[in-house]
Structure formats: structure tokens, C-alpha cells
C-alpha positions as CSV (number, residue, x, y, z in Angstrom):
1,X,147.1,147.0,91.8
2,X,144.8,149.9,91.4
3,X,142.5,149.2,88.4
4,X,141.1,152.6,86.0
5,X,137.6,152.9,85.5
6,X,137.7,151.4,82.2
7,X,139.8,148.2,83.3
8,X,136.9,148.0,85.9
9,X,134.2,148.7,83.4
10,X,135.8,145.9,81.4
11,X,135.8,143.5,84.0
12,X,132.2,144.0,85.1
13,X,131.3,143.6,81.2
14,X,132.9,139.9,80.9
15,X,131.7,138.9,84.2
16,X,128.0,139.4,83.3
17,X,128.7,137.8,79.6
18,X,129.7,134.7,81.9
19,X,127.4,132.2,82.2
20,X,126.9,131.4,86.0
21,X,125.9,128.0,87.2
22,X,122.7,128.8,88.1
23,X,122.1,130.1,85.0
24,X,123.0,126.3,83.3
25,X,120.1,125.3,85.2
26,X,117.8,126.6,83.5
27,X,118.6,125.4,80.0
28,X,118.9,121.9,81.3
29,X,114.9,122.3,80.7
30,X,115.3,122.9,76.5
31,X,117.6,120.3,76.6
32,X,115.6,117.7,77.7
33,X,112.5,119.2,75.2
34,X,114.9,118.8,72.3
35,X,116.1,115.7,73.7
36,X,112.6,114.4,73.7
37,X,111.3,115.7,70.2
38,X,114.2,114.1,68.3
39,X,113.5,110.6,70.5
40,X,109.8,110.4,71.6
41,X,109.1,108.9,67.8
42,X,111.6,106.0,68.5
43,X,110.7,102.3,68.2
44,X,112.2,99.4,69.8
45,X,113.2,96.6,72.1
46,X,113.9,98.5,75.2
47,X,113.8,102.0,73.7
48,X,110.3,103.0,75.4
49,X,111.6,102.7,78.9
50,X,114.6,104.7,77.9
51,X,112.1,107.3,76.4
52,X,109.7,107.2,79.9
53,X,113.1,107.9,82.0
54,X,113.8,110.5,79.8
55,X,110.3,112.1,80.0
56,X,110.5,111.4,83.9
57,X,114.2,113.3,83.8
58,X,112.6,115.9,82.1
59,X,110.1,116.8,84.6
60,X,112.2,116.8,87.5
61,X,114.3,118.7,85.5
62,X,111.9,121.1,84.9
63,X,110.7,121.5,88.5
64,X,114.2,122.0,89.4
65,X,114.7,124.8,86.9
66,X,111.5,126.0,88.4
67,X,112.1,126.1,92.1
68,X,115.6,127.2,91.1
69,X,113.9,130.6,89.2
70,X,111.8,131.3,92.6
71,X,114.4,131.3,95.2
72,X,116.1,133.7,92.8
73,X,113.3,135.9,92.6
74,X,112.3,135.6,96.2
75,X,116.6,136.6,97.0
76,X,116.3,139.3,94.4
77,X,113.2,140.7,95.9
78,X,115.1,140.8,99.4
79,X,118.3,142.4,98.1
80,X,115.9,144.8,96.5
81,X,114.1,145.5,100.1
82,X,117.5,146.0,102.1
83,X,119.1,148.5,99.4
């Protein structure tokens, strides 16, 4: 099928309002901030190992979302260099 320039225009349009996984990523990070302001005030049996995992998830989350945003950059800075 031979698509017209606006059917093509169209689909490039809803392809970037996508989300794309690596995208998700980095909202994992807020997640885990809001996650811990609604919690971190939370008392009880058992609750402040729950809230130290949760601080620890956050973190590694973080330097995921992190490491994640760098390789990006660094392959974005390549593609740039070839083109």
C-alpha cells in the first residue's frame, strides 16, 4: 500500500506521542519520590524496613534512570556524528 504524505505525516505524529519504553524509565524515578513523600512519615511494626527498601529501590532506580539518560545521549551524539 502506498501511503500519501499526510497518512505518513499522521503516522510519524502518533508515533512520537507514543510513549517508548525507555521513556517509562525515567518516570520510574518520580514515582518512587512520590512514593516516598506520602510513606517516609509512616509509623509501625515492620513499616521502617518497608520504608528503607523503598528508599534503597529508589536509588537504584534513580541510577538506572540515570545511566539509562547517558547511553542515550552518548547514541544520540553518534547518530548525530555519522549523519
Amino acid at each position: 500500500k502506498v501511503l500519501t504524505e499526510r497518512e505518513k505525516k499522521a503516522k510519524v505524529s502518533l508515533n512520537s506521542l507514543l510513549i517508548k519504553p525507555v521513556q517509562r524509565i525515567c518516570k520510574y524515578p518520580l514515582l518512587f519520590r512520590e512514593l516516598l513523600k506520602h510513606t517516609s512519615n509512616l509509623k509501625g511494626k515492620g513499616i521502617d524496613d518497608h520504608i528503607k527498601e523503598l528508599e534503597h529501590s529508589a536509588r537504584v532506580v534513580e541510577e538506572l534512570a540515570a545511566n539509562v539518560d547517558q547511553i542515550v545521549g552518548e547514541s544520540e551524539s553518534s547518530e548525530t556524528l555519522i549523519d
